[in-house]
C-alpha positions as CSV (number, residue, x, y, z in Angstrom):
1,X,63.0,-57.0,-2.7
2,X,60.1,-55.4,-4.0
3,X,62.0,-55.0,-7.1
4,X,62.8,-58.2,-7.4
5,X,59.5,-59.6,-7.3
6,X,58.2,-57.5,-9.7
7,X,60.8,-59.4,-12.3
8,X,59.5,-62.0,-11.7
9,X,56.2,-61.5,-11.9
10,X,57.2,-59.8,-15.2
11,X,57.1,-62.7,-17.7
12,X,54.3,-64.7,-15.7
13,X,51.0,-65.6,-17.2
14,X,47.5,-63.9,-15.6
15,X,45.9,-66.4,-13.6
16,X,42.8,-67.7,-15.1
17,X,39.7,-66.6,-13.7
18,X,38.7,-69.5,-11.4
19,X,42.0,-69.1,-10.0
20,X,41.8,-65.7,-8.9
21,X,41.5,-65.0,-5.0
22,X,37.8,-64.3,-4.8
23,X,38.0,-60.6,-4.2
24,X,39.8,-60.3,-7.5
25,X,37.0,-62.4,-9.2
26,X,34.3,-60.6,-11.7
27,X,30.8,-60.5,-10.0
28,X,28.6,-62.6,-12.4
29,X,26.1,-59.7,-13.9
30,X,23.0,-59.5,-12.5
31,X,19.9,-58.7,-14.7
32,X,17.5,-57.1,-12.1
33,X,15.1,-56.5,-14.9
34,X,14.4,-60.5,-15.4
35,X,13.6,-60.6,-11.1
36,X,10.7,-61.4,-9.5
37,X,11.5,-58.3,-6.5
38,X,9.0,-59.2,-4.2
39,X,10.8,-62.1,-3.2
40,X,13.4,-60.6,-1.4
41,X,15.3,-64.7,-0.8
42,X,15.5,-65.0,-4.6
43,X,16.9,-61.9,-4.8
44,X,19.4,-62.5,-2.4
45,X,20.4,-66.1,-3.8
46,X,21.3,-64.4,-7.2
47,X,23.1,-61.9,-5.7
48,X,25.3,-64.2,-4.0
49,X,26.1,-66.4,-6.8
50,X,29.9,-67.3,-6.6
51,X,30.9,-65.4,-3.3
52,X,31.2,-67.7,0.1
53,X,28.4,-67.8,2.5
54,X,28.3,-69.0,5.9
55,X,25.4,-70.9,7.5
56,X,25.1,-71.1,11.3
57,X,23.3,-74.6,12.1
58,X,22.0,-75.2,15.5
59,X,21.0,-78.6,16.9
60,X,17.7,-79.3,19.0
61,X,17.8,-79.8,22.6
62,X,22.0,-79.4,23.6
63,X,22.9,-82.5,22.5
64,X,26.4,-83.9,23.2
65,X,29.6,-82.8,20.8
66,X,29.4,-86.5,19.1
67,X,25.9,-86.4,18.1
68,X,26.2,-82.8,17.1
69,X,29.0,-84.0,14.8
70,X,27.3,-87.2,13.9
71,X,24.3,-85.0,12.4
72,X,26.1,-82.3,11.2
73,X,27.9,-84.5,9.0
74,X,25.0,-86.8,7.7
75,X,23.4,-83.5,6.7
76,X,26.4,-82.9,4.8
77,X,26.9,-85.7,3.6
78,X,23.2,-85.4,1.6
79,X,23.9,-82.0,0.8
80,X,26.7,-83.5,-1.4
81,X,24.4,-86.4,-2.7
82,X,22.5,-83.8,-3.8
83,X,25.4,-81.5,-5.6
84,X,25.7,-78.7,-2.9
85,X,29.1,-78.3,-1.7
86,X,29.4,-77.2,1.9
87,X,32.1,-77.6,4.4
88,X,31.4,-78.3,7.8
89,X,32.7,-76.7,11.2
90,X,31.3,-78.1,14.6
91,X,31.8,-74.1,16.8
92,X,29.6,-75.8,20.3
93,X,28.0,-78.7,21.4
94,X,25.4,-77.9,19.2
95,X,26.3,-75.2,16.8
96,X,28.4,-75.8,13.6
97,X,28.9,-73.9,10.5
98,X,28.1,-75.0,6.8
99,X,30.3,-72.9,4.2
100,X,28.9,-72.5,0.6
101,X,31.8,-71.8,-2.1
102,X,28.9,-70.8,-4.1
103,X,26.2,-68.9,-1.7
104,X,23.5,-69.3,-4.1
105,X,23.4,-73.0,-3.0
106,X,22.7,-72.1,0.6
107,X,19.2,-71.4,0.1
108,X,18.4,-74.5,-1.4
109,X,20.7,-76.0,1.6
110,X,18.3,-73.7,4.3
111,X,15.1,-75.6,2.6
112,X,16.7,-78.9,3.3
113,X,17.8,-78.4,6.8
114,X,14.9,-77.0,7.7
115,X,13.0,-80.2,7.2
116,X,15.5,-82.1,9.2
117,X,13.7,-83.0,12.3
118,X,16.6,-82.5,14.6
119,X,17.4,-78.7,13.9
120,X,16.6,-76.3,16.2
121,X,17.4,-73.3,13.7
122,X,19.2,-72.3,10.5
123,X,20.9,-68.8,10.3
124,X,21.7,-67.3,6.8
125,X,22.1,-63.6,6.0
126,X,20.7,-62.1,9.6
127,X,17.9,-63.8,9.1
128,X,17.1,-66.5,11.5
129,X,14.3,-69.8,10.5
130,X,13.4,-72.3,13.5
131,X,13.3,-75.9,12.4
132,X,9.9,-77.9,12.1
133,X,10.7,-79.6,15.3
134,X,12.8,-77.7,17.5
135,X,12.3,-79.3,20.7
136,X,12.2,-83.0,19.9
137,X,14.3,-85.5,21.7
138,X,17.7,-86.5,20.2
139,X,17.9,-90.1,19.2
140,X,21.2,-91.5,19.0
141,X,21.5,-93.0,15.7
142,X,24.3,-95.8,17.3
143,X,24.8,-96.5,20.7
144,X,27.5,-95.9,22.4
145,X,29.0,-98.8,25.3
C-alpha cells in the first residue's frame, strides 16, 4: 500500500504554501532587531503571526448558557466588523473559546473584549486580564416569555 501511494503522489504538484497543514508552513521571519523588547505583548503578537491561538473568554456573574451565547457571539460578530477572524466555542455556562487563525489578531481582540462591560476575564498566553466590570449584573438584551 505504502508503495502505491507513493506513485501516486509521484507526478502530483507541491501544495502551495497557504495550503500546507500549518505545521508544515514557514514561520514568517522575525526581525528582533526592529522590536521594541520591553514590551513583552508586542513581542509576543509578532511572534505569533500566522500560528492559531486560543482565547479563553469568561462571562460576568454565571450567566445562563443562552446569554453566554448571545454575547459571545455579538462579540464575535464585531470582531469580524472589525476584520479579526475568530471562531467561537461556548465550553460552560459562562466560558467559551475564541480561536485566532492568525494569533497576532488576538491581542488586538484582548483590547476589545476587555472593554466589554459584561466580561469577567480574558485568558491569552498564561496570562490572565479581569474585565473593567467584572461583577456587574447581566442584562438580557431580549426577553425571553
Amino acid at each position: 500500500m505504502e508503495r502505491l501511494f507513493d506513485q501516486w503522489e509521484e507526478d502530483e504538484e507541491p501544495l502551495p504554501e497557504d495550503e500546507l497543514p500549518e505545521y508544515l508552513r514557514k514561520k514568517p521571519s522575525i526581525d528582533l532587531t526592529k522590536m521594541d523588547m520591553s514590551n513583552p505583548e508586542a513581542v509576543l503578537q509578532a511572534t505569533k503571526k500566522g500560528q492559531t491561538v486560543m482565547m479563553f473568554v469568561s462571562v460576568a456573574n454565571k450567566p445562563s448558557r443562552a446569554r453566554s451565547e448571545e454575547l459571545t457571539k455579538i462579540w464575535q460578530a464585531s470582531l469580524w466588523s472589525n476584520h479579526i477572524q475568530a471562531e467561537r466555542y461556548l465550553i460552560d455556562d459562562d466560558r467559551a473559546i475564541f480561536m485566532f487563525k492568525d494569533g497576532s489578531q488576538a491581542w488586538t481582540a484582548k483590547d476589545f473584549l476587555l472593554e466589554q462591560d459584561e466580561l469577567k476575564e480574558v485568558q491569552l498566553e498564561s496570562q490572565t486580564y479581569p474585565g473593567k466590570k467584572p461583577n456587574i449584573k447581566n442584562n438580557a438584551v431580549r426577553d425571553e416569555l
